[in-house]
SERO-4910 file (N, C-alpha, C, O; in steps of 0.05 Angstrom, whole numbers):
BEGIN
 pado doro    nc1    nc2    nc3   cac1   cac2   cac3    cc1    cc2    cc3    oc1    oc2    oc3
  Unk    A    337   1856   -917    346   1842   -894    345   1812   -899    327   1800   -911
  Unk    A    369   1800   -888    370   1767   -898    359   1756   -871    366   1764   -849
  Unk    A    342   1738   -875    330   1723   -843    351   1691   -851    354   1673   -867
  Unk    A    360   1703   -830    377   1666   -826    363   1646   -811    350   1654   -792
  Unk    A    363   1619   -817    354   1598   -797    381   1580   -796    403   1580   -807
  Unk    A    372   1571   -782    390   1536   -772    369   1517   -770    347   1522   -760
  Unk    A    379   1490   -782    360   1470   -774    386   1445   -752    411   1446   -753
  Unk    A    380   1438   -746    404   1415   -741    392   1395   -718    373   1403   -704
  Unk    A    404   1367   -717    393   1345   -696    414   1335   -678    438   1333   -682
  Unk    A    404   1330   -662    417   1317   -639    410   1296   -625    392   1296   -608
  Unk    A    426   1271   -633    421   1247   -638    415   1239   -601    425   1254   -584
  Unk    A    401   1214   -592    398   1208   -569    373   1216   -564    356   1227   -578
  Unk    A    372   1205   -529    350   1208   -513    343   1243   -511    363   1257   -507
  Unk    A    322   1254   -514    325   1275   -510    324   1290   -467    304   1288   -453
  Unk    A    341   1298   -463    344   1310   -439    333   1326   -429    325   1344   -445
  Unk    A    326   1329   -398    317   1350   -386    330   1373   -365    341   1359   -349
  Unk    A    332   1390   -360    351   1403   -342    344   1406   -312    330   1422   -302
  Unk    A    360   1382   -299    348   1386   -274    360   1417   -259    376   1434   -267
  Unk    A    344   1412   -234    350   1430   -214    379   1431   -206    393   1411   -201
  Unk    A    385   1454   -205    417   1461   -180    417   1445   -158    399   1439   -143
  Unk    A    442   1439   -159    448   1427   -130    455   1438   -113    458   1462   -118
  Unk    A    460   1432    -86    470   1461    -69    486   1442    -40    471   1429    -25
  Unk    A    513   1443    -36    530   1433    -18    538   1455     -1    539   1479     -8
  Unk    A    544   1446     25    560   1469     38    591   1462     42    590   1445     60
  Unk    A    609   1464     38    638   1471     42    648   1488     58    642   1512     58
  Unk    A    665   1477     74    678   1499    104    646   1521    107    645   1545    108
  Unk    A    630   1507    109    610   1528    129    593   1547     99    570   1556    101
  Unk    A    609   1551     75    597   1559     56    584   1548     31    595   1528     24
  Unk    A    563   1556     16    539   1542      2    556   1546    -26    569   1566    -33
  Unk    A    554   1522    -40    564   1521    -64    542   1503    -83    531   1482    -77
  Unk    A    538   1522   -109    517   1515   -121    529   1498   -143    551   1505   -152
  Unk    A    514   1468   -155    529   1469   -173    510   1447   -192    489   1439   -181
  Unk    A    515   1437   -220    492   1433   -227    509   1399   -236    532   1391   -238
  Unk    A    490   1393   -239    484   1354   -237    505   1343   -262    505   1356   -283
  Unk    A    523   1318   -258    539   1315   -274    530   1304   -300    541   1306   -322
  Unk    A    510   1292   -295    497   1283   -317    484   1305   -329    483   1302   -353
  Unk    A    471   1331   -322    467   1356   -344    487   1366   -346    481   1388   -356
  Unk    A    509   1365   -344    540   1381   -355    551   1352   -378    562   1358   -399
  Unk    A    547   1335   -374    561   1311   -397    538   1320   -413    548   1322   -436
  Unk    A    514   1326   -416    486   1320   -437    496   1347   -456    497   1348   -480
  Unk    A    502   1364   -439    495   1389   -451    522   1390   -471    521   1401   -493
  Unk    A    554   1374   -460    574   1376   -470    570   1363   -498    577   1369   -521
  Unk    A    557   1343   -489    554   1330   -518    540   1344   -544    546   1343   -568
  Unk    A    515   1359   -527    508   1370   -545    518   1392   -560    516   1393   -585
  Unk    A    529   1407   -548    551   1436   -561    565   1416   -582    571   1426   -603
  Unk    A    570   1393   -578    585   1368   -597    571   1374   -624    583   1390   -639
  Unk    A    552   1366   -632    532   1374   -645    525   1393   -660    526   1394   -685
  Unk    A    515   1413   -641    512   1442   -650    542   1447   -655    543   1434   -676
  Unk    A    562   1455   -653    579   1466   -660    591   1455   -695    604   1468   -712
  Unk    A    582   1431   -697    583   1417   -731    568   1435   -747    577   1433   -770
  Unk    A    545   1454   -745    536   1465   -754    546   1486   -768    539   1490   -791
  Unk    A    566   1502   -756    591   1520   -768    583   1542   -782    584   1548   -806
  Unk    A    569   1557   -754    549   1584   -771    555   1604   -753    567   1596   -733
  Unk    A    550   1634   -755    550   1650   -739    527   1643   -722    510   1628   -731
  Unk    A    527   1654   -697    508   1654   -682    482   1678   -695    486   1700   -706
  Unk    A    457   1665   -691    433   1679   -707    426   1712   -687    415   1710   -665
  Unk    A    433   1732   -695    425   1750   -679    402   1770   -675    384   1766   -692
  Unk    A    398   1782   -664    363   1790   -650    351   1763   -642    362   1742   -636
  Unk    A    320   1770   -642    296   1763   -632    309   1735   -651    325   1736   -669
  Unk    A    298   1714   -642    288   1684   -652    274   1661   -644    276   1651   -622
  Unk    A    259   1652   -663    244   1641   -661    251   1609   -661    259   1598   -682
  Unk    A    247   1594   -638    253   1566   -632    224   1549   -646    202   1558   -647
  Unk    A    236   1513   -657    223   1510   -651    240   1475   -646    259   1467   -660
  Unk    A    229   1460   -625    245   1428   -617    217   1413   -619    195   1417   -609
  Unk    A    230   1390   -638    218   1367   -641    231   1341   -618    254   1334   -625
  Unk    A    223   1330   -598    240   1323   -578    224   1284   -584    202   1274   -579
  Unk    A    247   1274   -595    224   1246   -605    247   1234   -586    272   1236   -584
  Unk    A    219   1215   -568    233   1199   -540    241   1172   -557    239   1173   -582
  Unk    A    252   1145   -542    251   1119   -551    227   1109   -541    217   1113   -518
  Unk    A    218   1095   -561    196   1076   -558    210   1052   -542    232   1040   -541
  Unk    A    184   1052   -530    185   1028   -505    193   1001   -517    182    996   -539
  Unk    A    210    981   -508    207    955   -510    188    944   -514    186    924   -528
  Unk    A    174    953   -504    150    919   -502    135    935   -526    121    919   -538
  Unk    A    133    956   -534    118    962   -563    128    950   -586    113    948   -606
  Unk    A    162    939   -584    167    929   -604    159    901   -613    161    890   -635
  Unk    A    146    891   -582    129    865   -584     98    856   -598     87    834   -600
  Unk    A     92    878   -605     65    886   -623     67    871   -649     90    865   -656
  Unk    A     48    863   -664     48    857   -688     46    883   -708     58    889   -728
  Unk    A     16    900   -686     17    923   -706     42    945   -704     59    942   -686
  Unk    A     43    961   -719     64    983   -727     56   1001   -698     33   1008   -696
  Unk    A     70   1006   -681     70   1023   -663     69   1064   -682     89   1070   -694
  Unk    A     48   1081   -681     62   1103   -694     67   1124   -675     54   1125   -654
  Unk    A     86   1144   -682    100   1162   -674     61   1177   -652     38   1177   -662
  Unk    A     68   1187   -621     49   1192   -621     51   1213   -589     73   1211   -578
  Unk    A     38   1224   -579     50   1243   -562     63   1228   -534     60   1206   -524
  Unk    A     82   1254   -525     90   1238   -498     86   1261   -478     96   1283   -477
  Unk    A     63   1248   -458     45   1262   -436     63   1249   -420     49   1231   -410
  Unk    A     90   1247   -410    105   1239   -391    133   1264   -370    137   1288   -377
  Unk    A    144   1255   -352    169   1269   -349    187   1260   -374    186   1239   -387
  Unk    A    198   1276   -375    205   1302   -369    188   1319   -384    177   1314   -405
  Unk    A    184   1344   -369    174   1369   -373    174   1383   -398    194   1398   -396
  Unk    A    161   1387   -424    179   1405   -442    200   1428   -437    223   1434   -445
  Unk    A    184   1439   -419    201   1466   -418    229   1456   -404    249   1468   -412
  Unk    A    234   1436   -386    255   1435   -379    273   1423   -400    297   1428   -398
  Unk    A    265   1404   -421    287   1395   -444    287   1415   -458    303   1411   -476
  Unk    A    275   1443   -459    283   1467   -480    299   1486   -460    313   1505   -467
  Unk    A    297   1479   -439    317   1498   -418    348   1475   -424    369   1487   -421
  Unk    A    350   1463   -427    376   1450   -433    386   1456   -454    410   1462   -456
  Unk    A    365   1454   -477    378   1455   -501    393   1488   -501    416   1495   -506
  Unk    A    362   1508   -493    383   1528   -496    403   1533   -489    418   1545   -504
  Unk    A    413   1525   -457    436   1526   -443    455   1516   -462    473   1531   -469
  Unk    A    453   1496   -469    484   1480   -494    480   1500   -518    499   1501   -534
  Unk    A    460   1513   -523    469   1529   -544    471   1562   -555    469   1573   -577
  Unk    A    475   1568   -530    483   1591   -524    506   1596   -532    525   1581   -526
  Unk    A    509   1611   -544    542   1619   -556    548   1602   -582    569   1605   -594
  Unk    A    529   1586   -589    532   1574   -618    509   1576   -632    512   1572   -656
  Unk    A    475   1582   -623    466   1586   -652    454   1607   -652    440   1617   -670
  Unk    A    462   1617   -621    446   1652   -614    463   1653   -596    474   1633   -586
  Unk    A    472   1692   -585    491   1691   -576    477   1684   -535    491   1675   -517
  Unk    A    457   1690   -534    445   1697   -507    412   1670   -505    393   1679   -518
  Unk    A    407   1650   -496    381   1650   -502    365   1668   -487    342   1660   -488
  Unk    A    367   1691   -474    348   1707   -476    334   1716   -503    313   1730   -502
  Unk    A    348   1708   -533    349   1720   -546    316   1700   -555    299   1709   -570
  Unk    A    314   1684   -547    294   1662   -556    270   1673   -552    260   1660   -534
  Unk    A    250   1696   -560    221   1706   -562    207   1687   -573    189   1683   -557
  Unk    A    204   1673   -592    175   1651   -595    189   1615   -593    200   1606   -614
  Unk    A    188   1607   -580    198   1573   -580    173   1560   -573    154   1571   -562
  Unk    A    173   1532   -580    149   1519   -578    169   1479   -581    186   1468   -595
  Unk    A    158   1475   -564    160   1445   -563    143   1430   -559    124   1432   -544
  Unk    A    151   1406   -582    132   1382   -584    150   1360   -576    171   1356   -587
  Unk    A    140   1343   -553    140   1324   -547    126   1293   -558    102   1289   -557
  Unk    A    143   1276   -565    132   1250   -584    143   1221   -573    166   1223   -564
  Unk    A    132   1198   -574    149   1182   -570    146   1174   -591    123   1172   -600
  Unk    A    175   1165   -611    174   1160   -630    167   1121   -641    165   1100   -629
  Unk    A    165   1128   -672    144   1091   -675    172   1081   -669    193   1091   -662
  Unk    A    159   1050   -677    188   1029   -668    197   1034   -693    186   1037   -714
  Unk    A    226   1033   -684    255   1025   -697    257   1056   -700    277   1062   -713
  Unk    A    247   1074   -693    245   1108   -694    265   1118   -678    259   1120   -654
  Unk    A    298   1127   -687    316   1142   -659    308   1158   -648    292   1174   -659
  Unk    A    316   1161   -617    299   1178   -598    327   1199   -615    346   1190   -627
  Unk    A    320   1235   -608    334   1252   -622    323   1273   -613    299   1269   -609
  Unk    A    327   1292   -607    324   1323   -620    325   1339   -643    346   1347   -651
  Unk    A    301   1346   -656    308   1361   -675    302   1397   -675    280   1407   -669
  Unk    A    321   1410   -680    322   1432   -679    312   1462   -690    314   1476   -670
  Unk    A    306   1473   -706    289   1492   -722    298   1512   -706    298   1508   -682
  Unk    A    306   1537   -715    315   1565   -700    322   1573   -727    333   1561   -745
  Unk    A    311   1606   -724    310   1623   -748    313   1656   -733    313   1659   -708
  Unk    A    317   1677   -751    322   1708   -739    279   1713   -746    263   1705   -763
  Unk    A    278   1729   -722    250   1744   -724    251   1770   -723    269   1777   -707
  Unk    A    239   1789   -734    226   1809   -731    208   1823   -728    191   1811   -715
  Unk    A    199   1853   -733    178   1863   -729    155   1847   -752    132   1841   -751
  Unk    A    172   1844   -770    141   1836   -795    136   1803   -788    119   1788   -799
  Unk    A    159   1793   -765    140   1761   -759    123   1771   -747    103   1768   -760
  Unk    A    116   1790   -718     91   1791   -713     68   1800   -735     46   1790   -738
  Unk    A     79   1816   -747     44   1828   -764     38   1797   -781     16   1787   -777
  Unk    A     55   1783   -798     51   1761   -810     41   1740   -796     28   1720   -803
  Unk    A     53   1749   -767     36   1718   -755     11   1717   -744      0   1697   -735
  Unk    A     -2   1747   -744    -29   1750   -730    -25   1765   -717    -38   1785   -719
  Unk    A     -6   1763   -696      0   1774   -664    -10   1792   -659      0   1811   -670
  Unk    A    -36   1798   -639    -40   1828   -630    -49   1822   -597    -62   1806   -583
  Unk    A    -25   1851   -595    -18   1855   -567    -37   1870   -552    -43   1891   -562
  Unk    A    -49   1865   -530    -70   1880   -525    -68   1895   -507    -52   1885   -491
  Unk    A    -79   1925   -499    -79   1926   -482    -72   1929   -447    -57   1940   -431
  Unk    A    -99   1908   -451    -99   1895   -421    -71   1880   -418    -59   1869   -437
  Unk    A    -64   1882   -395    -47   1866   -380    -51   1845   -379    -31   1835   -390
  Unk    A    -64   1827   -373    -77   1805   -370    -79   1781   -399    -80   1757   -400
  Unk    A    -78   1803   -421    -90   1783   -445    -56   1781   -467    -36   1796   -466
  Unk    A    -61   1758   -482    -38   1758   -501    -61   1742   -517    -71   1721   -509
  Unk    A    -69   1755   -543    -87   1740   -555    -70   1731   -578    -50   1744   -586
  Unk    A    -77   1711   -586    -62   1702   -622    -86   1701   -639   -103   1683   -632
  Unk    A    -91   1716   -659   -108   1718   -676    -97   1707   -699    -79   1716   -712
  Unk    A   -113   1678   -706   -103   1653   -731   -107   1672   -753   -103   1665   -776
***
């Protein structure tokens, strides 16, 4: 069995996926989602689609490197500002709910298909482009035994054994 990955970036601020909007028209509710997450996401399929791969099929494993812009006034420092976490909005999970949305149908066919993803959030050092970077690969039964994974049980527990 061949395990495929994709790596690929996406240049810019990295985005978050807001909430649905919701209008009523002649008396009826129309849902619809924010124009600025429909331009973010367009751009990004921009992107992902340069990649020029089949979509990765089964189980896969995500992983986003999401490096923000460093602040202005850090560039006013003498010392080197370094790459270092960002405990701010946006949410991880909501900039990995965007990304999957834009990339659905180009680097997996469904993101339901997404079983292990993990995001790191950073604000990157100065002169550092804010960006997305991407990592997605095919998983299987032998990623869990290789990765530790044991399922327990109880309902309650999901242990990861290092």
């Amino acid at each position: 069995m061949i395990i495929r990955m994709i790596a690929v970036e996406i240049p810019g601020q990295p985005h978050a996926q807001g909430r649905p909007r919701a209008r009523a028209i002649a008396g009826h509710a129309q849902i619809y989602e924010r124009a600025e997450d429909r331009d973010w996401k367009l751009e990004a399929r921009e992107h992902l689609i340069e990649v020029d791969c089949e979509p990765l099929d089964g189980p896969v494993m995500l992983r986003i490197l999401a490096v923000f812009a460093c602040p202005k006034s850090a560039h006013r420092k003498l010392t080197q500002v370094p790459r270092h976490f960002h405990a701010k909005r946006p949410d991880a999970d909501n900039v990995t709910k965007a990304l999957k949305d834009a990339a659905s149908g180009i680097l997996w066919y469904d993101d339901a298909q997404v079983a292990d993803e993990r995001t790191i959030k950073v604000v990157g050092a100065q002169e550092e482009p804010p960006r997305l970077l991407i990592y997605a690969k095919e998983i299987g039964d032998a990623y869990m035994a290789h990765e530790g994974f044991h399922l327990l049980e109880s309902a309650h527990q999901l242990e990861l054994i290092g």
